[in-house]
C-alpha positions in Angstrom: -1.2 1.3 -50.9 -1.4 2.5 -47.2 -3.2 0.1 -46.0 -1.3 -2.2 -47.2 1.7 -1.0 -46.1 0.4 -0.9 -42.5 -0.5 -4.3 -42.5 2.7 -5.5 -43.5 4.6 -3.7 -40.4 5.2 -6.0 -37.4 6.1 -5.2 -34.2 9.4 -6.8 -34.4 10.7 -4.4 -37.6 9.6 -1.5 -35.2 11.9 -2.5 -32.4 14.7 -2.7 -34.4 14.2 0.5 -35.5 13.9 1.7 -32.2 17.1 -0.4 -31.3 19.0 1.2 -34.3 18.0 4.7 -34.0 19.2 4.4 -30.1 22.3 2.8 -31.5 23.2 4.4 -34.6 24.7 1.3 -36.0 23.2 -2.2 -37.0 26.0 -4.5 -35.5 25.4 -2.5 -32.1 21.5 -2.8 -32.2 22.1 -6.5 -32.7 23.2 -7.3 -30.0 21.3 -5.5 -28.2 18.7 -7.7 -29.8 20.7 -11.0 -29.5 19.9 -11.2 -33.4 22.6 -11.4 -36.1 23.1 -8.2 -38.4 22.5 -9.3 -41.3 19.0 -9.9 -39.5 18.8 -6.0 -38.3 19.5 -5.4 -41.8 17.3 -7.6 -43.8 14.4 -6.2 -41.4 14.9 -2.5 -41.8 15.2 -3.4 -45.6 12.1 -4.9 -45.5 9.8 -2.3 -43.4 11.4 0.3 -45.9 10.5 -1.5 -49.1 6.4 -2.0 -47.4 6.6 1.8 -46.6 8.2 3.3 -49.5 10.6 5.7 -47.8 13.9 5.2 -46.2 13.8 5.3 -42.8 17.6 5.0 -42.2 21.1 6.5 -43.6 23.3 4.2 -44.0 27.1 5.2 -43.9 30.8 4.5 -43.1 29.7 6.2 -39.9 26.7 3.7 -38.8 22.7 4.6 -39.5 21.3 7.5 -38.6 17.6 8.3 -39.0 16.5 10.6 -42.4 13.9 13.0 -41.9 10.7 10.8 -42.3 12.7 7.5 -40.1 12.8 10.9 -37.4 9.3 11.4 -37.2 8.4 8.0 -37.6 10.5 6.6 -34.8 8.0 8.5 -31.8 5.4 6.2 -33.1 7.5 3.0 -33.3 8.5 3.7 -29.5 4.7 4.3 -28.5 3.8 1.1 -30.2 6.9 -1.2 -28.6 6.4 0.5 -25.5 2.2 0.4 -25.3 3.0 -3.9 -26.2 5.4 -4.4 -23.5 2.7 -2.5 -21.4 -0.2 -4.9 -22.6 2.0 -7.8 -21.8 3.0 -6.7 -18.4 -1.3 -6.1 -17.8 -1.5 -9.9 -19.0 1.5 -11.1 -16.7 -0.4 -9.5 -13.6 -3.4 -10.8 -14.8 -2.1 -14.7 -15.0 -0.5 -14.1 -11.4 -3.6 -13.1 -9.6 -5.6 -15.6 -10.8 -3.9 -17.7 -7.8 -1.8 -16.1 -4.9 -1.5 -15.8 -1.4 -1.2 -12.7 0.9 0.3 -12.8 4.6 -1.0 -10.0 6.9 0.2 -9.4 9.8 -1.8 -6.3 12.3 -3.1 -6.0 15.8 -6.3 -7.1 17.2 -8.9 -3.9 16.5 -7.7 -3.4 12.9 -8.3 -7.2 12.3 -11.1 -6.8 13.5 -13.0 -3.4 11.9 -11.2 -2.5 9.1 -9.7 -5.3 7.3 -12.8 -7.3 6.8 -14.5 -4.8 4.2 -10.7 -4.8 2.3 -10.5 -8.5 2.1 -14.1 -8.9 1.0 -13.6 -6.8 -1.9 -10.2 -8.7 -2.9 -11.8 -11.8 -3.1 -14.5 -10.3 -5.2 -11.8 -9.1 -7.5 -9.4 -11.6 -7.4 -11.5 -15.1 -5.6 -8.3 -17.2 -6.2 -6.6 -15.0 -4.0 -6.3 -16.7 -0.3 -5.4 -14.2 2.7 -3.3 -15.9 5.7 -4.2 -13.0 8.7 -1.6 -12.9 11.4 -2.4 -11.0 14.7 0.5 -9.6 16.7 0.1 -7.5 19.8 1.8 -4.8 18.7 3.8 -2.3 15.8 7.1 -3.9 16.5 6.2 -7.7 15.8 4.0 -6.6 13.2 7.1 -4.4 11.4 9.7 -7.8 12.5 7.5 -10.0 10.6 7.8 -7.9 7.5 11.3 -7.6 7.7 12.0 -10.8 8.3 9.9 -12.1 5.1 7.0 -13.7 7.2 4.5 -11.2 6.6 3.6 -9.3 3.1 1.3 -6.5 4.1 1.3 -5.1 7.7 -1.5 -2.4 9.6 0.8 -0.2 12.1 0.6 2.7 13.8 2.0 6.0 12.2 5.4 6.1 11.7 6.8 2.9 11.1 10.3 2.2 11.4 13.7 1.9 9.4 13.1 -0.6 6.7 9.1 -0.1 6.1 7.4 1.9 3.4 4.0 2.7 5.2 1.2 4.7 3.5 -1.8 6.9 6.0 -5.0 4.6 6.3 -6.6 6.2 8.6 -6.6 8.0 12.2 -7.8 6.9 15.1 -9.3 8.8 18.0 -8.6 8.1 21.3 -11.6 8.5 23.5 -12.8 8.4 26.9 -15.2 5.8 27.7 -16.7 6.4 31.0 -19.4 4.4 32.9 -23.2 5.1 32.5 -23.4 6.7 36.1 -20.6 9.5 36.1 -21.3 12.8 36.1 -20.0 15.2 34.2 -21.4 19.0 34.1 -21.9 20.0 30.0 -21.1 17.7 26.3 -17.3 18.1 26.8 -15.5 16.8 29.1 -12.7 19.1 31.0 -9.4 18.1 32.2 -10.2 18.2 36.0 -13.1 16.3 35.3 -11.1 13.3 34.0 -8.7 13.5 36.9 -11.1 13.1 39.0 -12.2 9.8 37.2 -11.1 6.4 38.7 -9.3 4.8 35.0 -9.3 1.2 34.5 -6.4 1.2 32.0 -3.8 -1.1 29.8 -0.2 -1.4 31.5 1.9 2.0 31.2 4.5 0.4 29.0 1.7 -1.0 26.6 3.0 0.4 23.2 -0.4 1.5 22.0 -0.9 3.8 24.9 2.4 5.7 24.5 1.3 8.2 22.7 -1.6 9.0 25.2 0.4 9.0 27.8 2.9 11.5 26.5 0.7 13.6 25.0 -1.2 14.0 28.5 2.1 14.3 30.5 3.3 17.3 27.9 0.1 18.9 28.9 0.8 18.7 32.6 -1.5 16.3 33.8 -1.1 13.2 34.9 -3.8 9.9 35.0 -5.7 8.5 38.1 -5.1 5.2 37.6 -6.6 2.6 40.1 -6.5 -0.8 37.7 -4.3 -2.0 34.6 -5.8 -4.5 32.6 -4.7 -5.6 29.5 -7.9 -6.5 27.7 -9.4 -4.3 25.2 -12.7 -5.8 25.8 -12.6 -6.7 29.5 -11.8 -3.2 30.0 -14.9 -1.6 28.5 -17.0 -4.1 30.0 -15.4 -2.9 33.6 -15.9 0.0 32.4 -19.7 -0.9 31.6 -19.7 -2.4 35.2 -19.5 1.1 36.5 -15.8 0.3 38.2 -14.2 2.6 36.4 -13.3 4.5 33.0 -10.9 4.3 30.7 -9.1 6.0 27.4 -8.7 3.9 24.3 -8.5 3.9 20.9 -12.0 3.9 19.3 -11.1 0.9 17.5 -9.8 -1.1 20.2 -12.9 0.0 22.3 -15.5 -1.5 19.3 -18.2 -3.0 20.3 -18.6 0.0 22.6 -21.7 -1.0 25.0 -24.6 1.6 24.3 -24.5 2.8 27.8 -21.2 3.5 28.5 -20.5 7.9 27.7 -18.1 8.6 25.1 -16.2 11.3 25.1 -13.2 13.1 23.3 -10.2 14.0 25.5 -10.3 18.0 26.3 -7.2 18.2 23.5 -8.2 15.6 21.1 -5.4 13.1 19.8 -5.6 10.6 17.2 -3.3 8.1 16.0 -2.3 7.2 12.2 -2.8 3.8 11.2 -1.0 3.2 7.9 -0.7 0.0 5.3 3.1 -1.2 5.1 5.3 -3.3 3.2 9.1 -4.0 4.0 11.0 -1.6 1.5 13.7 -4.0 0.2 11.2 -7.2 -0.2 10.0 -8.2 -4.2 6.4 -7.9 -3.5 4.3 -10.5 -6.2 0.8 -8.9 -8.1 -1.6 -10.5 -5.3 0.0 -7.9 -2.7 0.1 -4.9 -4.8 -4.0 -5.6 -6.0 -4.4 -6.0 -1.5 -2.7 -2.3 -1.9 -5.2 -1.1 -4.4 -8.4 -2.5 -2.8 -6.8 -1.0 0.8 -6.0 2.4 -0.5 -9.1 2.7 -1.9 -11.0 3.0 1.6 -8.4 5.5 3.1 
């Protein structure tokens, strides 16, 4: 007799339980339901008659649950709620079978870090198609997102009003200087890269803001005899011999084997986080980009 009962409950007698234990009334939980009453009714008739037991009381006051309808209605939740779950998995599923995902970031994450990320999405998800935007720094890379032109976005730690960012990673700066300059033990000192002729990006660059402040706070100031603003013509001046410089690792990469790398005499590093604009609909493809990118931090 169990069994059969069990086999003769559906899924749509169980939310209407759920409907009319929430309800207390049948007429209410129809509508609810967009189903007629009589409908509510005939249903809860039904599941009652395949379990044996009454599940509701029903009186001049509406339907309220009896003792066994009480301890049966946990289960009937679990099971609506664990299908609209499975549904939702098979909704995803459908949309990243095709999709497209904008990024928008600056040149050295484009370059060493987002590479391994989209490798694995496409594993994953192959009809998934990646449109990568470069920008040349965090404030066209957050515009794009606000403005709905870019899905996913690299930028430097914090981001601005409007973006939900997440930590990715940090980023040392670092001294490169060139294979001849001599420096006294394995760390480098602060009057020892005063003394250093710098080949270095422009003073208002937005990347090097941070450096720059967080040298001035210390009390020291730069020695700067050229601005370039190159990543990669910089270290290969700096390779040259005609000067040294202080980047970001990953803007520095490929770092030439014999140029000295060093870490400033107070480190500093800067947080490169994975952002999305905080009032934007994002669709599956972005969130599974998300996933795969979170899973390298």
């Amino acid at each position: 007799m169990k069994g059969n009962a069990q086999n003769q409950v559906k899924l749509s007698q169980l939310k209407i339980v759920v409907a009319v234990a929430e309800r207390q009334n049948f007429g209410e939980a129809a509508l609810d339901l967009g189903i007629s009453q009589s409908a509510v009714s005939h249903a809860i008739a039904a599941l009652e008659a395949s379990l044996g037991v009454v599940v509701f009381s029903r009186g001049r006051h509406g339907a309220t649950l009896t003792p066994v309808g009480d301890r049966i209605l946990p289960h009937a939740k679990s099971v609506v709620e664990s299908t609209a779950a499975i549904l939702q998995e098979a909704e995803i599923g459908k949309g990243l079978k095709r999709g497209k995902v904008r990024i928008s970031t600056f040149r050295s994450i484009a370059t060493h870090i987002l590479p391994k990320g989209i490798k694995e999405l496409h594993q994953r998800f192959p009809g998934i198609t990646i449109n990568l935007i470069e920008h040349d720094n965090d404030e066209q890379v957050e515009y794009a997102l606000r403005e709905g032109r870019a899905d996913v976005g690299l930028v430097t730690l914090p981001a601005g009003k409007g973006i939900t960012a997440w930590e990715l990673l940090k980023d040392e700066f670092v001294v490169l200087l060139p294979p001849d300059a001599q420096i006294t033990g394995s760390a480098l000192t602060w009057k020892e890269l005063m003394a250093q002729p710098l080949i270095m990006p422009p003073v208002d660059y937005v990347m090097m803001r941070p450096l720059y402040r967080h040298i001035n706070d210390l009390g020291y100031w730069l020695n700067v005899v050229n601005e370039v603003d190159t990543d990669a013509a910089t270290v290969n001046l700096v390779a040259q011999g005609l000067g040294g410089t202080i980047l970001p690792r990953l803007a520095a990469e490929p770092i030439p084997e014999a140029v000295q790398v060093y870490s400033l005499p107070v480190p500093l590093e800067r947080p490169i986080g994975v952002a999305i604009a905080s009032d934007l609909l994002q669709p599956p493809a972005v969130y599974a980009l998300l996933d795969v990118l979170r899973g390298e931090s």
